[in-house]
C-alpha positions as CSV (number, residue, x, y, z in Angstrom):
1,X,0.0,0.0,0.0
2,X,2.9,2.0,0.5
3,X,3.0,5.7,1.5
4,X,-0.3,6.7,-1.4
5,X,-3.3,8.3,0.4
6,X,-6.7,8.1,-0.8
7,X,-9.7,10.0,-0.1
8,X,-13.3,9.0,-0.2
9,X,-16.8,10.8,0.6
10,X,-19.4,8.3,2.1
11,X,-22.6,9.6,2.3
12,X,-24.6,7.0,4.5
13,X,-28.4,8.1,4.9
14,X,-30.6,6.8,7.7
15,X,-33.7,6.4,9.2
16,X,-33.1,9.4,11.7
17,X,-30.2,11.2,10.5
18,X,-27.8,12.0,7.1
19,X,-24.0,11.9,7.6
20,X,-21.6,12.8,5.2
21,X,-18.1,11.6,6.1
22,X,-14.5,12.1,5.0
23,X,-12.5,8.6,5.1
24,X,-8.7,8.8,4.5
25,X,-6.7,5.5,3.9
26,X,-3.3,5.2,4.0
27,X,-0.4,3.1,5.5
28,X,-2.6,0.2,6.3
29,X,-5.1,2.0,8.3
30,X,-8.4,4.1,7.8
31,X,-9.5,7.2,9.5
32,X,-13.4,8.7,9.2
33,X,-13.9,12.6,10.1
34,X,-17.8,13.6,10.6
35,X,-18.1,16.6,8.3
36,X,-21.7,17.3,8.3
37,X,-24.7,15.5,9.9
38,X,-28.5,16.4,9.3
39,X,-31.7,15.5,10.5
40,X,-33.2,13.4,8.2
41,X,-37.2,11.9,9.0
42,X,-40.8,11.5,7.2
43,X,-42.9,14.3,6.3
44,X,-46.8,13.7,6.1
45,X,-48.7,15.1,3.3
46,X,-52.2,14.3,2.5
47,X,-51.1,11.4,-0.1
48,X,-49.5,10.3,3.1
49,X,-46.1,9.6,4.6
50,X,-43.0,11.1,2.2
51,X,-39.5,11.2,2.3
52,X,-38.1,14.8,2.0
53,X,-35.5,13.7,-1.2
54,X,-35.2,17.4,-2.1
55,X,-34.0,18.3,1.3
56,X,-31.6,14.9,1.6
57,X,-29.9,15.7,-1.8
58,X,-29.5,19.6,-0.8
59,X,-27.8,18.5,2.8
60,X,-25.6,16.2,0.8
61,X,-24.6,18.7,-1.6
62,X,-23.4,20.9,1.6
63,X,-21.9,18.0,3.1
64,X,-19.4,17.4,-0.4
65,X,-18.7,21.1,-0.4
66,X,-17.5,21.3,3.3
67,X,-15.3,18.2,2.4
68,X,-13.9,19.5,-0.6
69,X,-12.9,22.2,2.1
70,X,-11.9,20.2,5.0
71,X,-9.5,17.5,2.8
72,X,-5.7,18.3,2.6
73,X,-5.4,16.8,-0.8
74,X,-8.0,15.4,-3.6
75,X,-10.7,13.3,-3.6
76,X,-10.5,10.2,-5.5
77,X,-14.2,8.4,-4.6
78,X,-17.9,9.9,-3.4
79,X,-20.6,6.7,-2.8
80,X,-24.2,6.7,-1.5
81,X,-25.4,4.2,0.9
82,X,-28.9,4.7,2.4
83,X,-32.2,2.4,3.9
84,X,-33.5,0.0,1.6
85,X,-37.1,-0.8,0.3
86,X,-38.1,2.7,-0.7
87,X,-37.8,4.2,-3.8
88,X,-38.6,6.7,-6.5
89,X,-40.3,6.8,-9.9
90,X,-39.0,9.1,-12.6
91,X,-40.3,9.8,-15.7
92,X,-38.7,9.4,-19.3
93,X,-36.7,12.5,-19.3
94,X,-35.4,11.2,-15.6
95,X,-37.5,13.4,-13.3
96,X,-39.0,13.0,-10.4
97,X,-42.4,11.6,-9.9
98,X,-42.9,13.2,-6.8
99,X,-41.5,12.4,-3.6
100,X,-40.9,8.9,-2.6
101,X,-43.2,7.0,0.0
102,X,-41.6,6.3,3.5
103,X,-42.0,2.7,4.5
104,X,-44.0,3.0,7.2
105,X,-47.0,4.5,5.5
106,X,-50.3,2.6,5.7
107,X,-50.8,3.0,2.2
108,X,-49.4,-0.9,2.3
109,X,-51.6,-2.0,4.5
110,X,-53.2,-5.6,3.3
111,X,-51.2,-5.2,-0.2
112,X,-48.7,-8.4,0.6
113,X,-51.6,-10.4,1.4
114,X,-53.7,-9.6,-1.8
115,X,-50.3,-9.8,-3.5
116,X,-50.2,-13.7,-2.1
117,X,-53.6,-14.7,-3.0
118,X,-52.4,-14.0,-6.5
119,X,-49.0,-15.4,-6.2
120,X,-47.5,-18.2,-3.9
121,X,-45.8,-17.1,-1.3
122,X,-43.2,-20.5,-2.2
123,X,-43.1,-19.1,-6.2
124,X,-42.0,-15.5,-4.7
125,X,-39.5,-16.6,-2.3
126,X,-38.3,-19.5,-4.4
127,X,-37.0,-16.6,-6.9
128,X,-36.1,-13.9,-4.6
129,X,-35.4,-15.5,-0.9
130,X,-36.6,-12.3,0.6
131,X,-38.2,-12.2,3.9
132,X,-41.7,-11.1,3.8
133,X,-42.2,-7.9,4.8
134,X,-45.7,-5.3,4.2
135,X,-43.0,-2.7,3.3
136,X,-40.9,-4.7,0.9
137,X,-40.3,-2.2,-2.8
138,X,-42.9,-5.5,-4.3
139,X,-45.8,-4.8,-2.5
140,X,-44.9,-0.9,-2.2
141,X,-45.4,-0.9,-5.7
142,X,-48.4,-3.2,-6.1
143,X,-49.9,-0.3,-3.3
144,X,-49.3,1.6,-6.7
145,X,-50.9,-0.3,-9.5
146,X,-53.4,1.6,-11.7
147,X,-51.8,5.0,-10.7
148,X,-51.0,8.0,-12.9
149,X,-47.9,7.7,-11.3
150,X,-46.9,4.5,-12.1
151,X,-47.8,4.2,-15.6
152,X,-46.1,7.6,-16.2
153,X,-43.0,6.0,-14.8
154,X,-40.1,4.7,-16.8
155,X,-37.9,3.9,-14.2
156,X,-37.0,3.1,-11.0
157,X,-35.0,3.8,-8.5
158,X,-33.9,2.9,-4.9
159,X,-33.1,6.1,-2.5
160,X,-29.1,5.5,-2.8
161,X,-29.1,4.6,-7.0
162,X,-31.5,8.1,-6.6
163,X,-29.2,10.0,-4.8
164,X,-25.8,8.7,-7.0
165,X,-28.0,9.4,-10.2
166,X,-28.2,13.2,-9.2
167,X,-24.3,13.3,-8.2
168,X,-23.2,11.4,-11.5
169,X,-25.6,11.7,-14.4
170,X,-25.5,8.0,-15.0
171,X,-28.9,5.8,-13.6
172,X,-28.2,2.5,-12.1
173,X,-29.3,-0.4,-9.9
174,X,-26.4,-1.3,-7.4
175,X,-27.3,-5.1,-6.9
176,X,-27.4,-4.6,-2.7
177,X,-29.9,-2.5,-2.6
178,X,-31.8,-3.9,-5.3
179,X,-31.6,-7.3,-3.6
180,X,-33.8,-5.5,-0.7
181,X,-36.7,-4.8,-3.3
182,X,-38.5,-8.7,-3.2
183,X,-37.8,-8.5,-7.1
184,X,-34.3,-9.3,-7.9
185,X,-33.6,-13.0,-8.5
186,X,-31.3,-14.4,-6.3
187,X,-29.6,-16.8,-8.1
188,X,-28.5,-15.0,-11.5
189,X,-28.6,-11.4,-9.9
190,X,-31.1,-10.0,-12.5
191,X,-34.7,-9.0,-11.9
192,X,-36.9,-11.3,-11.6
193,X,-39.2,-9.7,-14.5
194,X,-42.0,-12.3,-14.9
195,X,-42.8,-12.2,-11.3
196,X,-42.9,-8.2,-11.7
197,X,-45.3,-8.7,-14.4
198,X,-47.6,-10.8,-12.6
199,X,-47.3,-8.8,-9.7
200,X,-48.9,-6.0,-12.2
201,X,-45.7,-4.1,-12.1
202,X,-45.0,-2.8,-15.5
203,X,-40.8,-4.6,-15.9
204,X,-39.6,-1.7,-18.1
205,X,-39.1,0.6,-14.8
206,X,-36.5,-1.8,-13.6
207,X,-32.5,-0.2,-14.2
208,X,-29.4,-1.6,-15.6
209,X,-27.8,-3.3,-12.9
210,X,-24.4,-3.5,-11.9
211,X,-22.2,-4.4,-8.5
212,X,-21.1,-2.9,-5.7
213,X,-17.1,-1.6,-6.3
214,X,-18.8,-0.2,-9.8
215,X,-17.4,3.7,-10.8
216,X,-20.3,5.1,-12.3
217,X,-19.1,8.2,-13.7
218,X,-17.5,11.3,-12.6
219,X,-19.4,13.5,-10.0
220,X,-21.3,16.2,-12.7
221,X,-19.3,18.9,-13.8
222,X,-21.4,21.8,-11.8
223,X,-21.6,20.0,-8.6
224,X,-17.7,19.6,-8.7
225,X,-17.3,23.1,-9.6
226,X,-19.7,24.6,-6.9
227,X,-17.7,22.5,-4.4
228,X,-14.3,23.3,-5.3
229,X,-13.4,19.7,-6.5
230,X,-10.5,19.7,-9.2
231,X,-10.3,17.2,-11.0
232,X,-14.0,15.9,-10.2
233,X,-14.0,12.8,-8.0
234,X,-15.6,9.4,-9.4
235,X,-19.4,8.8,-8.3
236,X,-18.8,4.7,-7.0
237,X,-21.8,2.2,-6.4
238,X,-21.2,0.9,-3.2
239,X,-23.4,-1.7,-1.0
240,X,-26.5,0.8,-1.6
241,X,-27.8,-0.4,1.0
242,X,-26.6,0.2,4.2
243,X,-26.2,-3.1,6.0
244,X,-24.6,-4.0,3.2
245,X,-22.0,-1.1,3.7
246,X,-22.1,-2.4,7.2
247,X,-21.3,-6.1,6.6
248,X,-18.1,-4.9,4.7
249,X,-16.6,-3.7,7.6
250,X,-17.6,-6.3,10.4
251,X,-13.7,-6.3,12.1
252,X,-14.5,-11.0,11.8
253,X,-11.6,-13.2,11.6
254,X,-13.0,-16.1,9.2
255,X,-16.2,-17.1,8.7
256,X,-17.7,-18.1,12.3
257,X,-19.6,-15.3,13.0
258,X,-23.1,-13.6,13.0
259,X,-23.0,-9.3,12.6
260,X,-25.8,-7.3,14.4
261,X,-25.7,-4.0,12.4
262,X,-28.2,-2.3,14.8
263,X,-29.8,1.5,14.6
264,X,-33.6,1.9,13.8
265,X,-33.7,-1.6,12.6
266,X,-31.3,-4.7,14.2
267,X,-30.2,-6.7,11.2
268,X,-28.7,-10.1,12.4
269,X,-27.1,-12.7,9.9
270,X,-24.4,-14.9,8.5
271,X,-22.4,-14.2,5.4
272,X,-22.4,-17.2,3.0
273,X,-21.5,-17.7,-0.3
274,X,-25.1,-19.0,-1.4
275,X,-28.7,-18.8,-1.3
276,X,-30.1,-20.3,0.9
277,X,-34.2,-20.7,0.2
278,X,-35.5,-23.9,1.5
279,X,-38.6,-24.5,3.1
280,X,-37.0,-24.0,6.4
281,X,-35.5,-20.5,5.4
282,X,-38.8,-19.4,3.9
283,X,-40.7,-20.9,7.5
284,X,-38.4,-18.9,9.6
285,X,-39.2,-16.0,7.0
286,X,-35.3,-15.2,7.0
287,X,-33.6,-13.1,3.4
288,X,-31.2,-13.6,1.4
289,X,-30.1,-10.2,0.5
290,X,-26.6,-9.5,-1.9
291,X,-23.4,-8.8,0.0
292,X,-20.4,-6.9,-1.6
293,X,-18.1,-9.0,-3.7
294,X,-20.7,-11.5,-4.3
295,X,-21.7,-12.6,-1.3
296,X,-25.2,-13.7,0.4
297,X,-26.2,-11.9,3.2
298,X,-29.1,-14.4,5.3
299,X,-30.6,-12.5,7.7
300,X,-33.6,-11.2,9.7
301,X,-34.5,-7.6,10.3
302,X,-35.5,-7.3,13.6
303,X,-37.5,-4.0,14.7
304,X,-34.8,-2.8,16.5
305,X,-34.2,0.6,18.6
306,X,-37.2,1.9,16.9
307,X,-38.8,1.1,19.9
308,X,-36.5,3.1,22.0
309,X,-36.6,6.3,19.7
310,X,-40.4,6.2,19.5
311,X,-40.9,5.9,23.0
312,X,-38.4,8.7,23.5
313,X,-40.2,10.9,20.9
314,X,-43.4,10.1,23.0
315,X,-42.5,11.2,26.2
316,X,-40.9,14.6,24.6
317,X,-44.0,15.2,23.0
318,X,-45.6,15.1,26.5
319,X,-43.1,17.4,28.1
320,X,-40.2,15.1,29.5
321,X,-37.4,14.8,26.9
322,X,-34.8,11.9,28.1
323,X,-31.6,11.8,26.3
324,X,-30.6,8.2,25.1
325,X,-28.3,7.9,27.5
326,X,-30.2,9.0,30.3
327,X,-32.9,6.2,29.2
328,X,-30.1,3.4,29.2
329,X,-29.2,4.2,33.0
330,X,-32.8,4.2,33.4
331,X,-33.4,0.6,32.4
332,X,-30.1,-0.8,33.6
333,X,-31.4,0.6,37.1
334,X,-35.1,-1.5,36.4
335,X,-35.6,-4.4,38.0
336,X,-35.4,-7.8,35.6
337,X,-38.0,-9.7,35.7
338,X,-40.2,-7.2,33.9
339,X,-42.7,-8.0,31.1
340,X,-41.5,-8.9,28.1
341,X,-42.6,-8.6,23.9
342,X,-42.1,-9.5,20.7
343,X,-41.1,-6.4,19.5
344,X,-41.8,-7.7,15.3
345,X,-45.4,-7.2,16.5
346,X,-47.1,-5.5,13.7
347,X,-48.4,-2.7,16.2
348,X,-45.0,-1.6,16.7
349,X,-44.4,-0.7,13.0
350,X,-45.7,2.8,12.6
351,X,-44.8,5.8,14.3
352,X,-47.4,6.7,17.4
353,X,-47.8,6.7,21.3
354,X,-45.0,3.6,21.9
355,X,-44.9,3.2,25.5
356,X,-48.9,2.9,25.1
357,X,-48.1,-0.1,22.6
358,X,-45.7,-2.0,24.2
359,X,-48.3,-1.5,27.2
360,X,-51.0,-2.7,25.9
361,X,-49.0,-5.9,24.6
362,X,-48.0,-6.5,27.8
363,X,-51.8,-6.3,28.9
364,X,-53.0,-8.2,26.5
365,X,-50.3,-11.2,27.1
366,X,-51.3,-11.0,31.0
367,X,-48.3,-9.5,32.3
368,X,-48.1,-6.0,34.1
369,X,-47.7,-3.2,32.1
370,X,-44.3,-1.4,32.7
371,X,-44.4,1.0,36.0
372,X,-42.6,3.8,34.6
373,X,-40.0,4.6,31.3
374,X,-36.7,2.4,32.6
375,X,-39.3,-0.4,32.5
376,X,-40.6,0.5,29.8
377,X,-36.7,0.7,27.7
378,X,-35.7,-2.4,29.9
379,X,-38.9,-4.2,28.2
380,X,-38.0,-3.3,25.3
381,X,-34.1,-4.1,25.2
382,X,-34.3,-7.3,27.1
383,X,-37.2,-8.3,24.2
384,X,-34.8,-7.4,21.6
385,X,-32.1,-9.7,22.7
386,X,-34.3,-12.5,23.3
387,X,-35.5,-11.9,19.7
388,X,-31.6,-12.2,18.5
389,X,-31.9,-15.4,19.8
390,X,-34.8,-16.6,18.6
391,X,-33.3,-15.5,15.1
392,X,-29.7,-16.4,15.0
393,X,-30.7,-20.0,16.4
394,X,-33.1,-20.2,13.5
395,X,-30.5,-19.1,11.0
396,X,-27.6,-21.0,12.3
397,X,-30.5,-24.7,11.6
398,X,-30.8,-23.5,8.2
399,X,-27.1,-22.2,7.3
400,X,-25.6,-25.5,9.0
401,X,-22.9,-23.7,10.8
402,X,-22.5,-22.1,14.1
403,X,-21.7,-18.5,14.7
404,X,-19.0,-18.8,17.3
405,X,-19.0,-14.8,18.2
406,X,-21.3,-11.9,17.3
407,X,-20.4,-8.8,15.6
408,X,-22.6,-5.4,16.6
409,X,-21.5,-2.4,14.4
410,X,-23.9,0.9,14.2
411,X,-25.2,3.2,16.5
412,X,-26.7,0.2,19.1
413,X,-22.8,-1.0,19.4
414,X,-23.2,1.5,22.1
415,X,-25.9,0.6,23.8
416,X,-23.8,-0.8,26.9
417,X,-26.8,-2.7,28.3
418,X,-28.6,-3.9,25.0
419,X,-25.1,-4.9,24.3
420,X,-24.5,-7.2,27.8
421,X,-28.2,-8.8,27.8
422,X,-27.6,-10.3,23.7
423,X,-24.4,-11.7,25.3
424,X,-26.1,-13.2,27.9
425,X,-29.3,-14.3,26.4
426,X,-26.9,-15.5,22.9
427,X,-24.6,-16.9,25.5
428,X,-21.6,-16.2,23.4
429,X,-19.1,-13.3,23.5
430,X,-20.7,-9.7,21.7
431,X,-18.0,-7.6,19.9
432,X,-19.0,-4.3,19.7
433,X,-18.0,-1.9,17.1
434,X,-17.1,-0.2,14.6
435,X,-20.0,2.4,15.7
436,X,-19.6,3.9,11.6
437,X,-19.6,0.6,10.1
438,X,-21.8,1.4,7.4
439,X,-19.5,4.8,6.7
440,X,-16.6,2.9,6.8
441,X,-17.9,-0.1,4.4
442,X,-18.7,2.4,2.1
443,X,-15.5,4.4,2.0
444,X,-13.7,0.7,2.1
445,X,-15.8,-0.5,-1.4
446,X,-14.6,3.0,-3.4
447,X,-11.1,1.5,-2.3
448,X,-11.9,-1.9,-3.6
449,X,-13.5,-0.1,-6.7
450,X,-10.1,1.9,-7.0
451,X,-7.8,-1.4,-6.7
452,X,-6.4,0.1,-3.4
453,X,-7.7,-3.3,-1.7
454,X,-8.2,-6.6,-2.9
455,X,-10.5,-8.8,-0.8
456,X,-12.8,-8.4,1.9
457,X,-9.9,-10.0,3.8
458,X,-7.6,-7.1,3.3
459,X,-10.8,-4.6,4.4
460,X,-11.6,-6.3,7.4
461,X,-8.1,-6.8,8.9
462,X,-7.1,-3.3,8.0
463,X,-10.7,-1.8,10.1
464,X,-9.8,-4.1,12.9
465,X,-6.4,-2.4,12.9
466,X,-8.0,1.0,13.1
467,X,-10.4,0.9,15.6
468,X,-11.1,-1.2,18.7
469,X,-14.2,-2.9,20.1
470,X,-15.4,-3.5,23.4
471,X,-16.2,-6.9,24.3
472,X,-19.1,-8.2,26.2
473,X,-18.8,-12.0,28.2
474,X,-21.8,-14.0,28.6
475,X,-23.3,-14.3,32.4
476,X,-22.4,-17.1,34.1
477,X,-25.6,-17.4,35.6
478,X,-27.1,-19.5,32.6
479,X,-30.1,-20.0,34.6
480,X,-31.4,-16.8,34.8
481,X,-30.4,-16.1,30.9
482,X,-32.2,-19.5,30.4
483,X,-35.3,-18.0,32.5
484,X,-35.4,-15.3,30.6
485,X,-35.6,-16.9,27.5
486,X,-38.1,-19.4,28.2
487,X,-40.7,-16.4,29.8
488,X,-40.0,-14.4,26.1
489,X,-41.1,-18.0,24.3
490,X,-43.9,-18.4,26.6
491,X,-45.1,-15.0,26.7
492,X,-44.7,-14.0,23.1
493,X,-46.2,-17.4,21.7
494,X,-43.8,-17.7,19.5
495,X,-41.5,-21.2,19.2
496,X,-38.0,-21.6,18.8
497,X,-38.5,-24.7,16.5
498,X,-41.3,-23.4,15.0
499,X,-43.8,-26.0,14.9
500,X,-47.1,-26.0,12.1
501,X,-47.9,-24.1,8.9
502,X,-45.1,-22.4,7.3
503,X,-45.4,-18.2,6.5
504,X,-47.5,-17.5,4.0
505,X,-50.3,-19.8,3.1
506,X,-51.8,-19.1,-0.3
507,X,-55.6,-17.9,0.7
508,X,-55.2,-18.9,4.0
509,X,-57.8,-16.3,6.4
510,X,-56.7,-13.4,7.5
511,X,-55.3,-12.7,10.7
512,X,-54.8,-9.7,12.6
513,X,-51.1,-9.8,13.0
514,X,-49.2,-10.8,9.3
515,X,-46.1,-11.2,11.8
516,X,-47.4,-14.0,13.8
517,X,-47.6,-16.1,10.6
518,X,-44.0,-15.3,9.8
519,X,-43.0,-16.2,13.6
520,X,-44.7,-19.3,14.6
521,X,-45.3,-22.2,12.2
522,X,-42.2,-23.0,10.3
523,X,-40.9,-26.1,9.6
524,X,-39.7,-28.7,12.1
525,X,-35.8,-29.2,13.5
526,X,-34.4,-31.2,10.9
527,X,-36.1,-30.2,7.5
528,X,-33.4,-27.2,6.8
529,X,-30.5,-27.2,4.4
């Protein structure tokens, strides 16, 4: 590597907040700088719940011009990695067609499950391997069909390939993100256009795809000027989406070991090399979503701190505004034994009154609701790591391999206590960090695309010798881990073998809660693989 340096922007977009960071490698080691950081969140209109695009593409243009400031030499790479799922329409001369749908609007409510009475669940997953989800791009877009919009539409395209087309001219699908959309086939990495069609989804709005590490084309001429860039920098497809980003930059040693990238969402998985889309996988509901350098990425999203920032939001909206740290002391200082949920419960998916929710779930499962907010986050965290274990059990059966240590990157890595209680209720050791995994990843793949890495390999040794992690031990009081685990099973209904009818059944009746079908009925021990 000797004494070159290279330069990258990442802009990584979440849920909650924009970043736009400046990554510097050289000598065998990478540095991130925080150059600009945004609020980013839904707006309602009267169509409904909107992403502000506009807003997120002027914040990023800020965030470039204060790095083209702020660097001490020039910038060889800028990437995009954001949320998956949602996306944008544009119209035949490549504008907008208005602003993109947020994923928790109700304008999907009941699509997936008159998308399955037309299609089998088995035919969908069989070509895609994607866990089913209300919000997935499919059924976001059948919540579509008949529109002006869509028929006016002539292509598509996911909130990072949005946000790259604007910095580089050139429209494209990166193959992560796409992989998130329920309509990419998972074994020869193109869409899967026949099940578009049948869903009613008109094929011709699907991009040109190509891979993560792929230079685009150079950042537009204006935006370079207006920032001060000379010579403009290349515009890379990265892992689009952001787990993806994330994955790249788990600090693992081999192949042993399951990575928690947890924010707004938890996202807990296993790399491998292949699909895998069994009747076990599609039981347990898990996804197979694309990895850089060709990887498979099964996993389950899990709801994640969502549940912690809504309940915060609550409670400011009614005049007592914790900070998250002030929460976490909270519920470390709560008594265990409290009530437990399963915090995939459909009620928990849109934005509202969350302690109320988790409350009431409580309530209805006969336990007491919580006594006061540290009950309430303790709930809620100890639920979450009970849920990781429900999960990684699940996708350890199907992937045939144990996970001998778990990686948390993101913004929960420091989340001290959710942190300790997945080590204890996992009962293996928790490595926590990178906290800017999905940053890093993405500064790591514009290396890789520039031929200043080789391998995965060479990324993940070279972030594990930049920055540290703090590592959790499991409790050696396996009783009361094992306690815990057994009330969350019991409470929850939910089974860790997941005995009965498999997630989804073709015209099967409705029920009130789509997750419960996902959760309980898979296949027996012993029919994965």
């Amino acid at each position: 590597m000797g004494g070159r340096v290279s330069r990258f922007i990442a802009v990584d977009l979440g849920a909650e907040s924009g970043r736009v960071q400046l990554g510097t490698l050289a000598g065998g080691r990478v540095t991130l700088e925080e150059i600009h950081r945004f609020v980013n969140g839904p707006v309602r209109l009267p169509s409904g719940l909107h992403w502000d695009v506009l807003g997120i593409h002027r914040e990023v243009l800020s965030g470039i011009a204060l790095a083209a400031r702020r660097a001490d030499g020039p910038i060889d790479g800028i990437a995009v990695d954001a949320w998956g799922c949602d996306y944008a329409l544009l119209d035949r001369d490549g504008e907008l067609l208005g602003n993109p749908f947020h994923y928790r609007d109700h304008r999907t409510d009941g699509v997936m499950e008159r998308v399955l009475e037309e299609i089998p669940a088995a035919e969908i997953y069989d070509a895609t391997g994607i866990q089913f989800m209300p919000f997935n791009t499919l059924f976001q877009l059948a919540a579509h069909r008949g529109s002006a919009q869509l028929d006016a539409a002539r292509a598509l395209a996911t909130i990072p390939d949005l946000l790259a087309y604007w910095l580089s001219g050139r429209l494209a699908g990166e193959k992560t993100a796409a992989s998130t959309t329920q309509l990419l086939d998972v074994r020869t990495g193109d869409w899967a256009r026949e099940l578009a069609i049948q869903a009613g989804i008109p094929a011709q709005v699907l991009p040109p795809l190509v891979d993560a590490g792929t230079v685009l084309a150079p950042l537009r001429e204006e935006i370079a000027r207006e920032a001060g860039l000379d010579p403009a920098p290349d515009v890379i497809a990265v892992g689009g989406h952001d787990t993806a980003s994330a994955v790249v930059s788990v600090p693992a040693r081999g192949r042993d070991f399951a990575y928690l990238s947890s924010g707004t969402w938890s996202l807990l998985g296993m790399e491998l090399d292949e699909p895998v889309t069994s009747e076990a996988a599609r039981g347990y509901n898990l996804t197979n979503e694309g990895g850089v350098a060709g990887t498979i990425r099964l996993l389950r999203n899990v709801m994640g701190l969502w549940l912690v920032q809504e309940c915060r939001r609550q409670w400011a909206r009614e005049g007592v505004d914790h900070d998250y740290d002030a929460l976490h002391r909270m519920a470390q200082a709560a008594p265990a034994g409290g009530p437990l949920i399963d915090p995939d419960a459909p009620e928990l998916l849109h934005p509202g009154d969350m302690p109320a929710r988790i409350a009431e779930l409580c309530e209805r499962s006969g336990q007491p609701r919580p006594a006061d907010a540290g009950a309430t986050i303790r709930c809620a965290l100890e639920s979450l790591a009970c849920k990781y274990r429900l999960v990684l059990e699940r996708i350890e059966r199907v992937a045939g391999r144990r996970a001998e240590v778990v990686h948390v990157v993101g913004g929960g890595s420091r989340n001290a206590t959710l942190c300790q209680l997945a080590a204890d209720v996992l009962d293996r050791p928790v490595h926590a960090g990178p906290v800017e995994a999905t940053a890093l990843g993405n500064v790591m793949t514009q290396a890789l695309a520039h031929g200043r890495v080789d391998s995965l390999e060479e990324i993940r040794e070279i972030v594990a010798a930049s920055f540290s992690s703090d590592v959790y031990e499991p409790s050696a009081d396996r009783a009361a881990c094992e306690e815990l685990y057994a009330r969350f099973l019991s409470v929850t209904g939910l089974s860790a073998t997941g005995k009965g009818r498999e997630f989804p059944v073709r015209g099967a009746a409705r029920e009130p809660s789509w997750n419960s079908q996902c959760e309980a009925l898979a296949p027996t021990q012993g029919t994965n693989s």
